[in-house]
N, C-alpha and C positions, 0 to 999 in steps of 0.2 A: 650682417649680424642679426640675429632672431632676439627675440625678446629677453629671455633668460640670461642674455650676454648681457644685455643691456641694462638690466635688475642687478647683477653681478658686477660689472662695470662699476656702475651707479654708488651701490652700495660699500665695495670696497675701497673706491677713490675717496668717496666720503671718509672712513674709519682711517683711511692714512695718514690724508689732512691731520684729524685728529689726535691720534698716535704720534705724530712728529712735535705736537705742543707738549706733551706730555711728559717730554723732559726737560725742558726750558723753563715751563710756568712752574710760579712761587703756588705750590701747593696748598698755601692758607694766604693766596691773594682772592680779592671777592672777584668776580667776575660779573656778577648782579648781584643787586642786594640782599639777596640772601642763600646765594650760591656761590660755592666754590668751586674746582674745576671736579674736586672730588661729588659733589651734588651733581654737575654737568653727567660725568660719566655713569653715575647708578642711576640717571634719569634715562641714558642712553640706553644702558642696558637692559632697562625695563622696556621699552621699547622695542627691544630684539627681541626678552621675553614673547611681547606679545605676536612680532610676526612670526616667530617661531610655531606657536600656537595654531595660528592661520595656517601656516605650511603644516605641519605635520595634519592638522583636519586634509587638507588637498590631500594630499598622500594618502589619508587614509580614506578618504571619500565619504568623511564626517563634518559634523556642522560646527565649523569654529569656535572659540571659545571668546566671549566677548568680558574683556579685564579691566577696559575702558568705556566702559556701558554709562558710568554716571559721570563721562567727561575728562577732556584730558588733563584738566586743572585737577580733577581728583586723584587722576590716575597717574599723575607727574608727580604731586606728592606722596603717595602711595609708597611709589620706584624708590624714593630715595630715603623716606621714613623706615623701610623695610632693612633697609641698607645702612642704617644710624650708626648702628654696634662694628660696622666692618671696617677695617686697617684700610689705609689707603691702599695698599698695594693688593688687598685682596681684590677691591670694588674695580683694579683696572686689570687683574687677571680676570677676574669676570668678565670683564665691555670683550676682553679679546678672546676668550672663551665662547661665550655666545654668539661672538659676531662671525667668529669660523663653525657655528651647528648650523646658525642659518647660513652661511654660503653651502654647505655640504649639504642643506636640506634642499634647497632651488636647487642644486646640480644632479636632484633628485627626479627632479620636477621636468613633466613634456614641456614641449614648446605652449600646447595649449592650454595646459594649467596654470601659467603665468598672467593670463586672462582671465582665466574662469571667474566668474561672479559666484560670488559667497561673502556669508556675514564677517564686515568687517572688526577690529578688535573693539570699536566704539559705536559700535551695533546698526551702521548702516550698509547698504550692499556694496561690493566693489571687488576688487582683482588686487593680487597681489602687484601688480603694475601701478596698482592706485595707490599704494602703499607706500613701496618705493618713491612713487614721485611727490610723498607729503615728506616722507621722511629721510632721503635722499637730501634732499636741498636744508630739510632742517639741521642735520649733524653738520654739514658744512657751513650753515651760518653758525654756529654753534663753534665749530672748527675757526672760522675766520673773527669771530670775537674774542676768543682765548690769545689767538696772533696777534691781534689788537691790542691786548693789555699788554702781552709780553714784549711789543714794538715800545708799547707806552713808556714803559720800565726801565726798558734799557740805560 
């Protein structure tokens, strides 16, 4: 399996994880203190936001766009301030909207642009492999603490 599979792999196992809470959890349960699963998911999304960003620069053989330049504590509450005004069900059409641009944009993508170095979305250099594996593992913890409350709950 080449890299793109494994980006792909990666990233959609994570988003399932996720997706499968997503009917169980109490909607206006906190999950951290000042997040709900609805803040969880427009945080996600902005997130996709930005590797989307990345990919489409690879694709077009331009210099990325960096939305996380002053930090991802900026740039985490950014995703979900942006996001305030929106219905719950908009903010999780959204997470599943975005998260299928970027599969469709990596399935774009050579084996070797999966690696290529370029500016990342929080302004240092890396690969979209680098990406993946910050943000691959984060939606899953992310996934596996929403299961946690709702085990809690029960």
């Amino acid at each position: 399996m080449g890299k793109r599979e494994e980006i792909l792999r990666t990233i959609e196992g994570s988003h399932a994880m996720m997706m499968a809470q997503l009917d169980v959890i109490d909607k206006n349960k906190k999950i951290y203190p000042l997040w709900t699963i609805r803040e969880i998911i427009a945080h996600l999304s902005g997130w996709d936001d930005a590797a989307i960003g990345f990919v489409n620069a690879l694709l077009m053989g331009e210099t990325p766009p960096t939305p996380a330049m002053r930090g991802p504590t900026v740039y985490n509450d950014e995703t979900v301030s942006t996001r305030e005004g929106l219905s719950y069900d908009h903010i999780v059409r959204e997470y599943v909207e975005t998260r299928a641009k970027l599969v469709s944009l990596i399935r774009q993508l050579t084996e070797e642009m999966t690696t290529q170095k370029s500016i990342l979305p929080w302004g240092e250099e890396g690969s979209l492999e680098g990406i993946v594996q910050v943000f691959g593992p984060h939606e899953l913890e992310h996934a596996l603490d929403v299961k946690k409350i709702i085990e809690e709950n029960k």
